[in-house]
Each structure stands twice: as structure tokens, then as C-alpha cells.
C-alpha positions as CSV (number, residue, x, y, z in Angstrom):
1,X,128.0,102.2,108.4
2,X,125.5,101.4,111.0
3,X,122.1,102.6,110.9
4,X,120.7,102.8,114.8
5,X,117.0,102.6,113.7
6,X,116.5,100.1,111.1
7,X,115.3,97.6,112.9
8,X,112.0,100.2,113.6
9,X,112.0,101.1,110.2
10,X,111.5,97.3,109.8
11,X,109.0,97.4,111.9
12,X,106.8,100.1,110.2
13,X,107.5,98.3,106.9
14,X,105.7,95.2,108.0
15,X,103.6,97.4,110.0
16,X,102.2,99.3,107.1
17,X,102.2,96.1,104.7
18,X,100.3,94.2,107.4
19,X,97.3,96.9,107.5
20,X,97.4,97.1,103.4
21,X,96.6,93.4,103.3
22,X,94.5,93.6,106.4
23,X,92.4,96.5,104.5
24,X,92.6,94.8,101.2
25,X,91.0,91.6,102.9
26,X,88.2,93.6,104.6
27,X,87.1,95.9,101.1
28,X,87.2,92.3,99.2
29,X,84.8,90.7,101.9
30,X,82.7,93.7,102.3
31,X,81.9,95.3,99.4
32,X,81.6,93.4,96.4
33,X,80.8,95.2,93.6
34,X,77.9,93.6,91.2
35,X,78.4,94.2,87.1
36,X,74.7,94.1,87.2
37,X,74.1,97.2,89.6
38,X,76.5,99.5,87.0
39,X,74.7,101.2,84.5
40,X,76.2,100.8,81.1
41,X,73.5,102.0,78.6
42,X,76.0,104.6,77.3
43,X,78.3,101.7,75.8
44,X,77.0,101.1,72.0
45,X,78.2,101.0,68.7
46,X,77.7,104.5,68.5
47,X,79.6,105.7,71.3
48,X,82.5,107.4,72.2
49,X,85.0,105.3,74.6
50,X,85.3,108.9,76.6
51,X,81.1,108.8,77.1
52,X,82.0,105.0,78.3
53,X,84.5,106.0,81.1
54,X,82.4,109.2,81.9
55,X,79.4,107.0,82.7
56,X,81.1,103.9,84.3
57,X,82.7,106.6,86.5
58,X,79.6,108.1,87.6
59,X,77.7,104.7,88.1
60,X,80.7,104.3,90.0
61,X,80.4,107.3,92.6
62,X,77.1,106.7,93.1
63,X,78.0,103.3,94.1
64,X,80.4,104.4,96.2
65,X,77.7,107.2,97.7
66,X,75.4,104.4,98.4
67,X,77.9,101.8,100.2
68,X,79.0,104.8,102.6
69,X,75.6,106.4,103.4
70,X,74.9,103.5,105.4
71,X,71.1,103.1,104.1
């Protein structure tokens, strides 16, 4: 059985994998993410692993806020 557009379908495969490494080289040489800027107070001894999550993924919007306002 012959298939009359694989070789485009090709094309758009290394298409689409080309841009995903092309993006995933431009987001590791552009925004780094410091351990230091992230907030982690609400990790003790005393604390719940779902308060953990809740306030790394907050510290981690507002990291994201801050890297897209452009300020």
C-alpha cells in the first residue's frame, strides 16, 4: 500500500521536532530559574507535603508573572 503524502508527513515530523528543540534551547538560555528567588518557608518539619506543592506552585506563578511582564 502506497501512502502519496508521507514524505510531507515526514516533513512536519522533523518540522515540529526541530521547533521543540529550537524552543527548548531558547527557554534553557533565557530564563533560568534561581532556587534562591523561590520561596520555600512553608517546607518544615511541621508541614504538610500538600502546603509544600501549594506554595512552590505559587512562588512559581509569580515567577512566571514576573518573567512575562517584561519589567
Amino acid at each position: 500500500m502506497v501512502r502519496p503524502h508521507r514524505r510531507w508527513l515526514r516533513l512536519y515530523l522533523i518540522l515540529v521536532l526541530g521547533m521543540g528543540l529550537l524552543g527548548a534551547w531558547y527557554a534553557t538560555a533565557h530564563w533560568q530559574i534561581r532556587p534562591q528567588d523561590l520561596d520555600l518557608s512553608a517546607f518544615n518539619q511541621n508541614g504538610d507535603w500538600i502546603d509544600f506543592i501549594a506554595a512552590l506552585g505559587e512562588e512559581v506563578i509569580q515567577l512566571f508573572f514576573g518573567v512575562t511582564s517584561g519589567s
